[in-house]
NUGURO-451610 format. One record per residue (C-alpha): residue number from 0; residue in one letter; y, x, z. Coordinates in steps of 0.2 Angstrom, whole numbers. Each point is the difference from the previous one (the first is absolute). Layout:
BEGIN
<pos:NUM	code:A	py:Y	px:X	pz:Z>
...
END
This chain:
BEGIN
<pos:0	code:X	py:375	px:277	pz:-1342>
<pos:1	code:X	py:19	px:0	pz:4>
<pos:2	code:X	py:5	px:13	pz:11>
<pos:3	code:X	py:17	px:-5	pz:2>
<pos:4	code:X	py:11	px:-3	pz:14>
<pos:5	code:X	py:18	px:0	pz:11>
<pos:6	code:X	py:7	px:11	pz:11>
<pos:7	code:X	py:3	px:-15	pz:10>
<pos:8	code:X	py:-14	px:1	pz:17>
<pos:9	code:X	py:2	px:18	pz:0>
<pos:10	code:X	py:-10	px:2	pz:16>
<pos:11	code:X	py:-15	px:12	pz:5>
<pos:12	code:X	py:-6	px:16	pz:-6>
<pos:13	code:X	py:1	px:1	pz:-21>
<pos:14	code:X	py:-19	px:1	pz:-1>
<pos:15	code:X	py:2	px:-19	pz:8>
<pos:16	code:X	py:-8	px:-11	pz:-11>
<pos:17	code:X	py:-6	px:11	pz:-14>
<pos:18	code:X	py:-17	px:-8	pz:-10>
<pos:19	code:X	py:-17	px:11	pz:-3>
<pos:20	code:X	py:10	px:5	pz:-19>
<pos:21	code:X	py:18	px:5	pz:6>
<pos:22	code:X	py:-8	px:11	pz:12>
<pos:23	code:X	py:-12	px:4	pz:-19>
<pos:24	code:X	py:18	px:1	pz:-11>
<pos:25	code:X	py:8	px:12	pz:16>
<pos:26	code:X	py:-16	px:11	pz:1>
<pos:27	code:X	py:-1	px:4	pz:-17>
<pos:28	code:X	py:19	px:2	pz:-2>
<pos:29	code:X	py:-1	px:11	pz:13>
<pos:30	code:X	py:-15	px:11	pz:-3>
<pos:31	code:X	py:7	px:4	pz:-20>
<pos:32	code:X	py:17	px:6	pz:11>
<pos:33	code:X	py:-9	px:11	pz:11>
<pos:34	code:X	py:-13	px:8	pz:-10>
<pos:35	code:X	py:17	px:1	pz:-13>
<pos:36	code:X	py:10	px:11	pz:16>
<pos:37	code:X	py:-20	px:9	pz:5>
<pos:38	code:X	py:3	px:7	pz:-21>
<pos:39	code:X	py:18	px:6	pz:4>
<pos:40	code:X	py:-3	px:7	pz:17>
<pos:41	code:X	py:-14	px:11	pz:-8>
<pos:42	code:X	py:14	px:6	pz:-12>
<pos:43	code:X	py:13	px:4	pz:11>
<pos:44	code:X	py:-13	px:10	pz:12>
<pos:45	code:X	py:-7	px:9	pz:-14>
<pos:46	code:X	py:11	px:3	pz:-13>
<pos:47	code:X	py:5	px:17	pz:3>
<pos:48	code:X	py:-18	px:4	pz:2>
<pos:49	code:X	py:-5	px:-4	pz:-17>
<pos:50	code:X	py:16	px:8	pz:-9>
<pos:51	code:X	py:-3	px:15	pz:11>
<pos:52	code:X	py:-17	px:0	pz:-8>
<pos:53	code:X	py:4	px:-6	pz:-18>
<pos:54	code:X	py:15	px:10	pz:-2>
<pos:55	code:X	py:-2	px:18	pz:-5>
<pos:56	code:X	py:-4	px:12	pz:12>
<pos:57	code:X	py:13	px:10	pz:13>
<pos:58	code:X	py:13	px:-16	pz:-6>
<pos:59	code:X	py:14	px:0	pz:14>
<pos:60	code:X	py:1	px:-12	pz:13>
<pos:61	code:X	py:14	px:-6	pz:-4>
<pos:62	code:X	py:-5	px:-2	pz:-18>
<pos:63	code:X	py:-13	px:-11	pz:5>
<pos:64	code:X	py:11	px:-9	pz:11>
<pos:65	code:X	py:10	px:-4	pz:-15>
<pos:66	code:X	py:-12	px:-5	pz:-10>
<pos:67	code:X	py:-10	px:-13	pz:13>
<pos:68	code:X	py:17	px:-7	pz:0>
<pos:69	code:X	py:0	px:-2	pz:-19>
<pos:70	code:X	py:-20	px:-7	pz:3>
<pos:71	code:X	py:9	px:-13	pz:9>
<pos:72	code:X	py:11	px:0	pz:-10>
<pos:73	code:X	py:-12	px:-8	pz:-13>
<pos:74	code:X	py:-8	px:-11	pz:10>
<pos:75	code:X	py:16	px:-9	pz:6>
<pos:76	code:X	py:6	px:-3	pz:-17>
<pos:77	code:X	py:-19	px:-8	pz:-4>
<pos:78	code:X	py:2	px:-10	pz:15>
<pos:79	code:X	py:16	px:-6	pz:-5>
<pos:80	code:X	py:-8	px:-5	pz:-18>
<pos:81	code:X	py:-15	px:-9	pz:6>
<pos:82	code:X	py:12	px:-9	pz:11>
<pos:83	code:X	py:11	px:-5	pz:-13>
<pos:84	code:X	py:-16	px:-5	pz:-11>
<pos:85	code:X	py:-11	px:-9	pz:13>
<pos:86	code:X	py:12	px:-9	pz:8>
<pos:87	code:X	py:5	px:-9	pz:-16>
<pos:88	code:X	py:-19	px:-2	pz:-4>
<pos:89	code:X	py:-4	px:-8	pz:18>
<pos:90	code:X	py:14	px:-12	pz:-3>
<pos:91	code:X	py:-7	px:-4	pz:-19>
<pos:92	code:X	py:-19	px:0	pz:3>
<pos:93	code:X	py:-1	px:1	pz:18>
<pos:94	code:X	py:1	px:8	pz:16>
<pos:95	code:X	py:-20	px:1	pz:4>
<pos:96	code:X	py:-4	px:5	pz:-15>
<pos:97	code:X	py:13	px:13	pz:-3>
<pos:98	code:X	py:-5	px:6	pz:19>
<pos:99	code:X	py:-18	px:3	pz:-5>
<pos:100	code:X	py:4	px:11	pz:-15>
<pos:101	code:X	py:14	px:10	pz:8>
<pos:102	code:X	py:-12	px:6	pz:14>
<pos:103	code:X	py:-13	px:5	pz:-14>
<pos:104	code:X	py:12	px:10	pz:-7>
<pos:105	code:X	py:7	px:12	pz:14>
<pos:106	code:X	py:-19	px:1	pz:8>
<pos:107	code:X	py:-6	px:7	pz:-17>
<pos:108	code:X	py:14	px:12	pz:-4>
<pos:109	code:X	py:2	px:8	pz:19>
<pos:110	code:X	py:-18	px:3	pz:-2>
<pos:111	code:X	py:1	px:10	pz:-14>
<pos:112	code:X	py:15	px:9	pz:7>
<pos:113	code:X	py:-15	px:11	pz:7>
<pos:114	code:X	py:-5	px:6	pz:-18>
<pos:115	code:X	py:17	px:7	pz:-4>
<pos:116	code:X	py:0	px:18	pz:-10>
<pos:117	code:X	py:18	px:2	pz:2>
<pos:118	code:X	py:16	px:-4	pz:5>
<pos:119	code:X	py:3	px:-13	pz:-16>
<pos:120	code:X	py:-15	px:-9	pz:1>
<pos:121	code:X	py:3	px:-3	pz:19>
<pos:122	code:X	py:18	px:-6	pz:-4>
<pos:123	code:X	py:-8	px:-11	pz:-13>
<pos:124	code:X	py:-12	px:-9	pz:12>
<pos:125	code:X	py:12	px:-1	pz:13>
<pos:126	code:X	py:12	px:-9	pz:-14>
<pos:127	code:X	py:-16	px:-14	pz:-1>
<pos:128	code:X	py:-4	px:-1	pz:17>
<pos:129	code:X	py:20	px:-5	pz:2>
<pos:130	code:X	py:-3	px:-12	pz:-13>
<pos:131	code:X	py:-13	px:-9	pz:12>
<pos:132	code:X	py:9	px:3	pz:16>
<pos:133	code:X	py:16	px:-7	pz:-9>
<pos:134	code:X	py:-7	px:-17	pz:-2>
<pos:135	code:X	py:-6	px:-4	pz:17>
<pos:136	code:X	py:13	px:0	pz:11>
<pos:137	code:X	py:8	px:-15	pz:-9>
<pos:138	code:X	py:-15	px:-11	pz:-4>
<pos:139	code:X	py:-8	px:1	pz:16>
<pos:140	code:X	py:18	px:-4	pz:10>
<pos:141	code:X	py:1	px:-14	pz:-12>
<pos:142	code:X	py:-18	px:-7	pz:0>
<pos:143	code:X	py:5	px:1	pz:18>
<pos:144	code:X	py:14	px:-8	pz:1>
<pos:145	code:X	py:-5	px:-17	pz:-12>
<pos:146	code:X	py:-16	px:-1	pz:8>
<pos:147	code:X	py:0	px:0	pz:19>
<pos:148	code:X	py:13	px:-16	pz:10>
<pos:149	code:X	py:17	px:6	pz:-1>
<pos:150	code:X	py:2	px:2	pz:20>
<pos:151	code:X	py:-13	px:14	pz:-1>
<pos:152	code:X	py:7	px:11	pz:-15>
<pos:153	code:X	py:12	px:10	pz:12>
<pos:154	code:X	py:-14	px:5	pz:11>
<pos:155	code:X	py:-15	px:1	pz:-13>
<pos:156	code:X	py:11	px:10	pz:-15>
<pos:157	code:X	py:8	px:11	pz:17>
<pos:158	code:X	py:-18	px:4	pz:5>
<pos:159	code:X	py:-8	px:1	pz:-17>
<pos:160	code:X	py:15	px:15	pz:-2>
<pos:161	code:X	py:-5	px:8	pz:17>
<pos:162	code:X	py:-19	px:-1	pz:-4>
<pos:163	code:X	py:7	px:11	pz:-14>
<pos:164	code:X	py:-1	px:14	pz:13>
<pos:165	code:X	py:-17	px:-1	pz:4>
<pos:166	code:X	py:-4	px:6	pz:-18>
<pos:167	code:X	py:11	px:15	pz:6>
<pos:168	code:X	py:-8	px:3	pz:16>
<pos:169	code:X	py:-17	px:-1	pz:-8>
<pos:170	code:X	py:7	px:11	pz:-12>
<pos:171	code:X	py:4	px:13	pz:13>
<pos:172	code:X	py:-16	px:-2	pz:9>
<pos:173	code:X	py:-10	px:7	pz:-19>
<pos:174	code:X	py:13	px:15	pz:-1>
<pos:175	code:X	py:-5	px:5	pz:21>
<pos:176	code:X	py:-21	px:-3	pz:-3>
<pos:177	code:X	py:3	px:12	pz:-17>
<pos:178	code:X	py:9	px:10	pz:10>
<pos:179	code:X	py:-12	px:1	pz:12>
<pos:180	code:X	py:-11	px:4	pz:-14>
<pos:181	code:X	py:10	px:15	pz:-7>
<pos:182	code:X	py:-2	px:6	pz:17>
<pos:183	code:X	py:-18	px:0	pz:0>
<pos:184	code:X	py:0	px:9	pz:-17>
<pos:185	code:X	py:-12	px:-16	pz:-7>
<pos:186	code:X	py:15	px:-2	pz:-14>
<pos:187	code:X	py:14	px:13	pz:-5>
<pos:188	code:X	py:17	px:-5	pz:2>
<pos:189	code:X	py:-1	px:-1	pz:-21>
<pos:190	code:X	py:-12	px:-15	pz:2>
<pos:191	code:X	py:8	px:-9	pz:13>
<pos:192	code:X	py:13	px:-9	pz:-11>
<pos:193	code:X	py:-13	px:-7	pz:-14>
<pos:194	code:X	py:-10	px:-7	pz:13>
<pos:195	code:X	py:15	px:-6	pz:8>
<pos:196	code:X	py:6	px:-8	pz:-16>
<pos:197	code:X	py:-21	px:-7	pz:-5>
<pos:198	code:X	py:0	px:-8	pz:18>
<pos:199	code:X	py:16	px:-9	pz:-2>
<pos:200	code:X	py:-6	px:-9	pz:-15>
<pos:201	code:X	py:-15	px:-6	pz:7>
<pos:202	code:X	py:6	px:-17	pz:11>
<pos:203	code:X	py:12	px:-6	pz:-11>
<pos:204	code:X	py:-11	px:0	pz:-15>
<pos:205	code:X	py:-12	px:-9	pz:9>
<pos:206	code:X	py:12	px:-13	pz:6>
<pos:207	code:X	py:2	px:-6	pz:-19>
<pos:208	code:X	py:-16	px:-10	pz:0>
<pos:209	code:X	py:3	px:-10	pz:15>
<pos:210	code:X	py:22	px:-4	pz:-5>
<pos:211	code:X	py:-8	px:-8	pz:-16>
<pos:212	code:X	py:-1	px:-16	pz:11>
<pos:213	code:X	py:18	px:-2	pz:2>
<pos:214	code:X	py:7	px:-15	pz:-7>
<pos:215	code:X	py:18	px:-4	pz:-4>
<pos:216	code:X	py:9	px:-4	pz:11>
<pos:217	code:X	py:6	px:-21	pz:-5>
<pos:218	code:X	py:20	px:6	pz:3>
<pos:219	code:X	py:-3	px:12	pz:-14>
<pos:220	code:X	py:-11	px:-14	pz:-11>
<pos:221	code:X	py:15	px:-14	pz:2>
<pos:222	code:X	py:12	px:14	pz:-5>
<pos:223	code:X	py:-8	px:2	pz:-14>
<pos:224	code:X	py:-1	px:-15	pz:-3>
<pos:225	code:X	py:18	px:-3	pz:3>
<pos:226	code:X	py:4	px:14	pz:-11>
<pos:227	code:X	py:-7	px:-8	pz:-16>
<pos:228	code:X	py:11	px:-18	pz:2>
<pos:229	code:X	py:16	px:11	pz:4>
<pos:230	code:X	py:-2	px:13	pz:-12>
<pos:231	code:X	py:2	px:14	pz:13>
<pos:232	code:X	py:-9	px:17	pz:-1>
<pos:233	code:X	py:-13	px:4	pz:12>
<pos:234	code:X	py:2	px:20	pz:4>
<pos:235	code:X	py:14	px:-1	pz:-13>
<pos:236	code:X	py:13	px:16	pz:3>
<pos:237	code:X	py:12	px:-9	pz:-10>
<pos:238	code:X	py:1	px:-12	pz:13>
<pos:239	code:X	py:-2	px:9	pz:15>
<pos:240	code:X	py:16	px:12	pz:-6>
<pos:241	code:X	py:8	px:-13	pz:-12>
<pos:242	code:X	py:3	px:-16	pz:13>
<pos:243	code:X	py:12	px:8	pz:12>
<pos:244	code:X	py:-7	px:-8	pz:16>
<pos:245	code:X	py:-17	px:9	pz:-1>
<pos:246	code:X	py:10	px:16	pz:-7>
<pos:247	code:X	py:10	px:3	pz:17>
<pos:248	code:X	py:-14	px:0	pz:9>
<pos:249	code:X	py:-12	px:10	pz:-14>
<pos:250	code:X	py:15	px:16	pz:0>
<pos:251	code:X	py:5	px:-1	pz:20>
<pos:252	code:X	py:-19	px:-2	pz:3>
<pos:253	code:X	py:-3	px:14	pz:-11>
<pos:254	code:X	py:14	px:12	pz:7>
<pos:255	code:X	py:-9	px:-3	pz:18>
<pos:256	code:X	py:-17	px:7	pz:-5>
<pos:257	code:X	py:7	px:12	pz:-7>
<pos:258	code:X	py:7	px:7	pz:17>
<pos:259	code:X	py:-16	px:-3	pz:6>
<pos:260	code:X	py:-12	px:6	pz:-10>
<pos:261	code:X	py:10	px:16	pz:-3>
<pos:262	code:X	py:1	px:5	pz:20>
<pos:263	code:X	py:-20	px:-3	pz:0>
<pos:264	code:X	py:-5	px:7	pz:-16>
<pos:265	code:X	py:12	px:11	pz:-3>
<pos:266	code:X	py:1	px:7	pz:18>
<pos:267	code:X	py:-10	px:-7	pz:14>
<pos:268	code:X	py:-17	px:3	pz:-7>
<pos:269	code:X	py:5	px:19	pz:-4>
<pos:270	code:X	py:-2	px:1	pz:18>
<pos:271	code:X	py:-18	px:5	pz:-2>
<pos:272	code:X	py:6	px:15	pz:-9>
<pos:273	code:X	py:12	px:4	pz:12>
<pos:274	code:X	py:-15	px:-3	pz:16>
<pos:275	code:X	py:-12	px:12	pz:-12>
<pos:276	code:X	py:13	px:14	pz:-2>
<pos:277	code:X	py:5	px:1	pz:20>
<pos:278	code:X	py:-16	px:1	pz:2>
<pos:279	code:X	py:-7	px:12	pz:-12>
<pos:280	code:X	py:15	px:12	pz:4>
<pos:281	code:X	py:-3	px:-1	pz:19>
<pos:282	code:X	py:-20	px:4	pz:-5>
<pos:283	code:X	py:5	px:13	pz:-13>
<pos:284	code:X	py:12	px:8	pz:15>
<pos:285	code:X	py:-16	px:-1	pz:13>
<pos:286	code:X	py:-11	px:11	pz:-17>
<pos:287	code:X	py:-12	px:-16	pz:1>
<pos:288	code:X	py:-14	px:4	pz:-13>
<pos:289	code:X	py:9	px:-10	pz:-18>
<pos:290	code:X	py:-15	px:-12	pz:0>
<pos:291	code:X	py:2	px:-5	pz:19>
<pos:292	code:X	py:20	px:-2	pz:-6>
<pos:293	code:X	py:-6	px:-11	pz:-13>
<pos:294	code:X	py:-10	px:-13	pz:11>
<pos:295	code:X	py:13	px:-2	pz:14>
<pos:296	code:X	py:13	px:-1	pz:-10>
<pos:297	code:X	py:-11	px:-13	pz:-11>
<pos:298	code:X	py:-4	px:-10	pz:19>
<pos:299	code:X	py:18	px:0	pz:4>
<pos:300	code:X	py:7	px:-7	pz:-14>
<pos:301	code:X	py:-13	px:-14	pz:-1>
<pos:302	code:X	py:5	px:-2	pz:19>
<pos:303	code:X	py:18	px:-1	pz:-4>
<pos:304	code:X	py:-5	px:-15	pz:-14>
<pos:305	code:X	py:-10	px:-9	pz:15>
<pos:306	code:X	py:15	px:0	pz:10>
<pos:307	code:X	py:13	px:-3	pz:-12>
<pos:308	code:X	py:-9	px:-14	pz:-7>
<pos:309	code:X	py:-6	px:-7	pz:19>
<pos:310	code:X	py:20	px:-2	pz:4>
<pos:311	code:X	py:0	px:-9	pz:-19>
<pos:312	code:X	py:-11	px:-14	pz:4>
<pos:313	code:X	py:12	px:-3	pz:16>
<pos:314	code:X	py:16	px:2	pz:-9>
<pos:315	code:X	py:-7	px:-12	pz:-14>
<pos:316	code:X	py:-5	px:-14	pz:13>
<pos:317	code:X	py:16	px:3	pz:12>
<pos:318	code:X	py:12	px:-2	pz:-17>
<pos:319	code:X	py:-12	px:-18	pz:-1>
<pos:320	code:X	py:4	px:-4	pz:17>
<pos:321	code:X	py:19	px:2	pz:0>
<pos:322	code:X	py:2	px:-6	pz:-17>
<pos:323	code:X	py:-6	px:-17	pz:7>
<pos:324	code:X	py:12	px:3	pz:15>
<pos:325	code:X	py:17	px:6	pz:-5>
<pos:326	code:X	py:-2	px:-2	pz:-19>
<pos:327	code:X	py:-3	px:11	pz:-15>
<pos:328	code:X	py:13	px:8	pz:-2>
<pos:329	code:X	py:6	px:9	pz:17>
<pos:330	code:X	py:-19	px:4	pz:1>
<pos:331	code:X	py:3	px:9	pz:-17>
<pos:332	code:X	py:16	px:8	pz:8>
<pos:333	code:X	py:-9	px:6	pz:16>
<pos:334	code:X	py:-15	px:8	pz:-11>
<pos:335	code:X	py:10	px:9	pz:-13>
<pos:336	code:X	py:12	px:6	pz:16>
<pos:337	code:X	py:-15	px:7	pz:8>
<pos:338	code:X	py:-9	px:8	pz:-15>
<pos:339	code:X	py:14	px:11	pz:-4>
<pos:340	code:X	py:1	px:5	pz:17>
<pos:341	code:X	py:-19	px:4	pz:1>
<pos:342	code:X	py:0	px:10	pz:-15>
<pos:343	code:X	py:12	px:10	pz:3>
<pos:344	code:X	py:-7	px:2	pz:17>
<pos:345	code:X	py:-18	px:6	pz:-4>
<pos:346	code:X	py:5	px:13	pz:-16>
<pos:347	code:X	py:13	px:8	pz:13>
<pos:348	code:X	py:-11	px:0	pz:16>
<pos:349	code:X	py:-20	px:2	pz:-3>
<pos:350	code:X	py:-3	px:17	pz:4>
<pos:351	code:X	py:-18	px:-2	pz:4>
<pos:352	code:X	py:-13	px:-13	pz:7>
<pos:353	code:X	py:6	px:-3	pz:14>
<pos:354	code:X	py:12	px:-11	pz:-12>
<pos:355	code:X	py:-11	px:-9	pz:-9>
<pos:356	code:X	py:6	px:-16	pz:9>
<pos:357	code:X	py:16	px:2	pz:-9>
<pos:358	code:X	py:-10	px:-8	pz:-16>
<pos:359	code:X	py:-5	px:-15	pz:9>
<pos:360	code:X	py:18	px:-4	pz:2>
<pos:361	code:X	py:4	px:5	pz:-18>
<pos:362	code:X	py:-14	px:-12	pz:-5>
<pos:363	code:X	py:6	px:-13	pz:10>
<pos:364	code:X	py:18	px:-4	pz:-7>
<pos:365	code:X	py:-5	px:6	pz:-18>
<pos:366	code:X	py:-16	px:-11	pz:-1>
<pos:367	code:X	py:10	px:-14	pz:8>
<pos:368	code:X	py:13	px:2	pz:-13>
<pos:369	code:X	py:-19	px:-9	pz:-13>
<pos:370	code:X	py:-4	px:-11	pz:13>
<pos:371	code:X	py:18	px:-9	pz:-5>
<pos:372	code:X	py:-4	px:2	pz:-19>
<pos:373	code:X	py:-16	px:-10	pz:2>
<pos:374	code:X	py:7	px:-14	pz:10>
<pos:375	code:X	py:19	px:2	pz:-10>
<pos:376	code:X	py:-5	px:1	pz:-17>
<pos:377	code:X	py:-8	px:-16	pz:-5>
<pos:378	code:X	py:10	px:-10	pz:10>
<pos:379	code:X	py:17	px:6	pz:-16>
<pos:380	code:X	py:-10	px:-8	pz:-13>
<pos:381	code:X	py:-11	px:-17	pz:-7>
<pos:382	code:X	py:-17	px:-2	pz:-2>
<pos:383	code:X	py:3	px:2	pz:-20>
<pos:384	code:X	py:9	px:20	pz:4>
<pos:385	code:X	py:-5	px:4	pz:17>
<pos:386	code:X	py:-14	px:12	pz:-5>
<pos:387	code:X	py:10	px:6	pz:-13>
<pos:388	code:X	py:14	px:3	pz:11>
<pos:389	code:X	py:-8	px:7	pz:14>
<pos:390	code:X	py:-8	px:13	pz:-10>
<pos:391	code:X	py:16	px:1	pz:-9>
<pos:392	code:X	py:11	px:5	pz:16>
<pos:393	code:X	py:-14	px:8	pz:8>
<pos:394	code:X	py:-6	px:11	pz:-15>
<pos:395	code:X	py:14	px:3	pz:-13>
<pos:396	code:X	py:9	px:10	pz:12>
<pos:397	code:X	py:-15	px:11	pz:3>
<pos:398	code:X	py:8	px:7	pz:-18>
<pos:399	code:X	py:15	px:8	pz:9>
<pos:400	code:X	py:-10	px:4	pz:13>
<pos:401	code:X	py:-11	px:8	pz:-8>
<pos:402	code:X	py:13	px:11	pz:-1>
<pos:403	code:X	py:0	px:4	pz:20>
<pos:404	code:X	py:-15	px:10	pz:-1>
<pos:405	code:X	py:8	px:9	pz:-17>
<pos:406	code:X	py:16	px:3	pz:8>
<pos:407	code:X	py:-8	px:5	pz:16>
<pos:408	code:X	py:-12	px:15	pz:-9>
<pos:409	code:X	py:18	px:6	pz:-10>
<pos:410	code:X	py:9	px:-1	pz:16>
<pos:411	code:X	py:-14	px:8	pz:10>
<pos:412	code:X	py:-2	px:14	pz:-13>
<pos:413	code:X	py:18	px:2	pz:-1>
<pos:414	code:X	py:3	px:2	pz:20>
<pos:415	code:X	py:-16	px:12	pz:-2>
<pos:416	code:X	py:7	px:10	pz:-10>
<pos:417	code:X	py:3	px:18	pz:4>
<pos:418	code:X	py:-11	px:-4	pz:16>
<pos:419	code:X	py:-11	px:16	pz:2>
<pos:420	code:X	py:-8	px:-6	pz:15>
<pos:421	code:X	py:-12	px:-16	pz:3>
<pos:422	code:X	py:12	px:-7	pz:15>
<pos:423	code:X	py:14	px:3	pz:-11>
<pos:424	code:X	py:-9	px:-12	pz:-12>
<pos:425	code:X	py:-6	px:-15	pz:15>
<pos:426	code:X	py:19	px:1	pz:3>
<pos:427	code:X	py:6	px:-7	pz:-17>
<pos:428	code:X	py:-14	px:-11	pz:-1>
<pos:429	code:X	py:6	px:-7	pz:17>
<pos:430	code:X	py:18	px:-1	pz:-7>
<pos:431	code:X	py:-4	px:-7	pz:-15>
<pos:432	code:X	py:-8	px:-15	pz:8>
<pos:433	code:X	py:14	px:-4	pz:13>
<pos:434	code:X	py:11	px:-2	pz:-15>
<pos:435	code:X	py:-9	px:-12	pz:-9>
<pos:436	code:X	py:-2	px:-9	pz:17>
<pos:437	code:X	py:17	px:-5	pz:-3>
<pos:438	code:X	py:-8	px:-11	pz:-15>
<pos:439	code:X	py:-4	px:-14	pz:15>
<pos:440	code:X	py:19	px:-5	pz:-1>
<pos:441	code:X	py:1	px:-6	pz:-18>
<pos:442	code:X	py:-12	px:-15	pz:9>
<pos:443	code:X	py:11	px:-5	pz:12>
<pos:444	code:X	py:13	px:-3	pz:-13>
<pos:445	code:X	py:-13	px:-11	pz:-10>
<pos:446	code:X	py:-3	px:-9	pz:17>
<pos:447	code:X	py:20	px:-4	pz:0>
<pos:448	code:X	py:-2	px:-13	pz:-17>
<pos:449	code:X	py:-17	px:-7	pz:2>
<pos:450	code:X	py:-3	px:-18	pz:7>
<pos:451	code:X	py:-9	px:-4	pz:17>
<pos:452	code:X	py:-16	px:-10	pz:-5>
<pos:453	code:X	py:-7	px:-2	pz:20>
<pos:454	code:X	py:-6	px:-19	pz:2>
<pos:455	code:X	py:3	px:-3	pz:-19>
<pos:456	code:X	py:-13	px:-8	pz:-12>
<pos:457	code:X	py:-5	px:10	pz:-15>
<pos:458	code:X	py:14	px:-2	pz:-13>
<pos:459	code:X	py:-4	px:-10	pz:-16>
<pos:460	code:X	py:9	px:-3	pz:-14>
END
């Protein structure tokens, strides 16, 4: 079935025209990304729960802090590996079938994230999980992307991004109904995060029995077939890096996810912590009973990922919409602008809930900032590289930014220090996070040398 097109008669909605299996190819592309974000959500609400209860006991705060930034730490740099991996693989063997396995992967390992013992064995699981979570993201923009008419790639790979944040809000809605739990004393606060962690599991595994009906897409198998006559590699690295038309756009590409994925990572979703301790230390200064502390604070931060993640799913699809307006690139400009400004914004300001829409906005300009990376990405590089690429520009750089959450613990600890008092402490974490903000800028210098792709066929070779 050939699912190719122009971008000549580019009228209607993007949806226009679709057939019973692009809607199949967008469902299930989709699904493996949200149920892939649900995992990470779960992480982010939750991982200084389980390091509060896998680390020894009357650990610092601030320890733990530093260590659930090397936790994600760990699971960065295995996203960036099974990035690297699978994106060579789905350009090699396929995108569907790599898809199918990647999602088996991070379902299996973020369940038994709820068996940890300790504080290595967590770290290890969250490195396989990464693994999982690392392959997705590529393979499902590309499957995407070589499978659905070209004049509905903008608007599908825009929304498939934004769907991204349902996974997040549901996500959220888990952490408030445990919360709600704790509250009711029918679990203990040291329970909540394994069945936090066994829940998240759950969907995703489930949704590997019905992606084993994909086909490839037939761009990929004529690729393939091209390949073979020419004598050029499929998900060949040596060719993605050694051919300098596809490298330009492999290290600039790179260099603006890094700026991305370090202000989210790195910063933005340590906004939970900073939502949990306001809230804890205005409980704690009330003399709420410690258990009653534990479940608001628990409800809060959960709120706070609903919100954040509700202004995501609108920043992804307004980044859609102007990107088919005014182009890529001054929609990447306006994004990365307001990110920093937003960032810096809500880690200097939130002083309680009556701030909490503060996150939305946060969520809005970061998120928007991936809604261009699904839409961007697999428009830099041919059906032969453009999973490796994509997962090459979109993961690789998750290797220095894994660093953000490292450098953001040692700053943290290092403003900290000396602080004898637990506002003194909320003040340098604030600090340290409006500094790294300042991370937003290095993709507006990225923007400067990249080309505008908007009404432009995918590139071949």
């Amino acid at each position: 079935m050939s699912t190719t097109s122009t971008l000549t008669g580019k009228t209607g909605p993007w949806w226009r025209g679709l057939n019973g299996y692009h809607w199949f190819v967008f469902s299930m592309a989709s699904l493996a990304w949200l149920f892939d974000c649900l995992d990470q959500q779960i992480f982010n609400l939750y991982r200084q729960t389980a390091l509060e209860n896998l680390m020894p006991e009357g650990t610092d705060p601030s320890v733990i802090t530093t260590y659930a930034g090397y936790a994600t730490s760990i699971f960065l740099v295995g996203w960036a590996t099974g990035g690297l991996i699978f994106g060579s693989l789905g350009d090699k063997f396929g995108r569907a079938r790599m898809l199918t396995m990647t999602v088996l992967l991070y379902s299996v390992f973020t369940g038994l994230s709820a068996l940890s013992q300790g504080w290595l064995d967590f770290a290890a699981y969250r490195f396989v999980t990464g693994l999982g979570v690392g392959g997705v993201f590529g393979l499902a923009v590309a499957l995407v992307a070589d499978s659905l008419p070209d004049r509905s790639r903008t608007g599908a790979l825009g929304m498939l991004q934004a769907l991204s944040a349902v996974g997040n809000i549901t996500a959220g809605l888990v952490g408030f109904w445990i919360s709600g739990m704790i509250s009711s004393e029918t679990i203990t606060a040291d329970q909540a995060w394994k069945l936090a962690f066994l829940l998240g599991s759950v969907p995703a595994f489930l949704c590997v029995f019905i992606q084993m009906r994909l086909r490839e897409p037939d761009k990929w198998l004529k690729a393939r077939d091209a390949s073979k006559l020419s004598g050029k590699g499929m998900g060949s690295y040596r060719s993605l890096l050694g051919e300098a038309r596809w490298r330009k756009s492999a290290l600039l590409g790179m260099l603006l996810c890094i700026s991305g994925i370090i202000g989210l990572w790195g910063i933005g979703f340590f906004s939970f912590e900073l939502v949990g301790d306001v809230i804890t230390l205005s409980l704690s200064e009330k003399g709420l009973p410690e258990a009653d502390i534990a479940g608001e604070a628990g409800k809060w931060k959960a709120i706070n990922g609903i919100i954040q993640n509700t202004g995501s799913f609108f920043g992804m699809i307004a980044f859609a919409w102007l990107a088919e307006k005014i182009g890529r690139r001054p929609s990447f400009v306006i994004a990365f602008i307001g990110a920093l400004a937003a960032t810096w914004g809500f880690f200097a300001f939130f002083s309680g809930v009556q701030d909490i829409w503060m996150s939305a906005v946060m969520g809005f300009f970061q998120l928007a900032l991936f809604g261009g990376f699904a839409i961007y990405l697999p428009e830099l590089f041919p059906t032969r590289l453009r999973s490796t690429g994509t997962s090459f520009c979109y993961n690789v750089g998750r290797f220095l930014a894994a660093s953000g959450p490292f450098t953001m613990g040692r700053l943290n600890a290092a403003l900290a220090q000396g602080a004898e008092t637990d506002e003194a402490k909320l003040a340098a974490f604030r600090e340290t996070c409006q500094w790294m903000s300042l991370i937003f800028l290095v993709g507006l210098v990225a923007v400067a040398f990249l080309p505008e792709t908007k009404d432009q066929p995918l590139p071949e070779d």
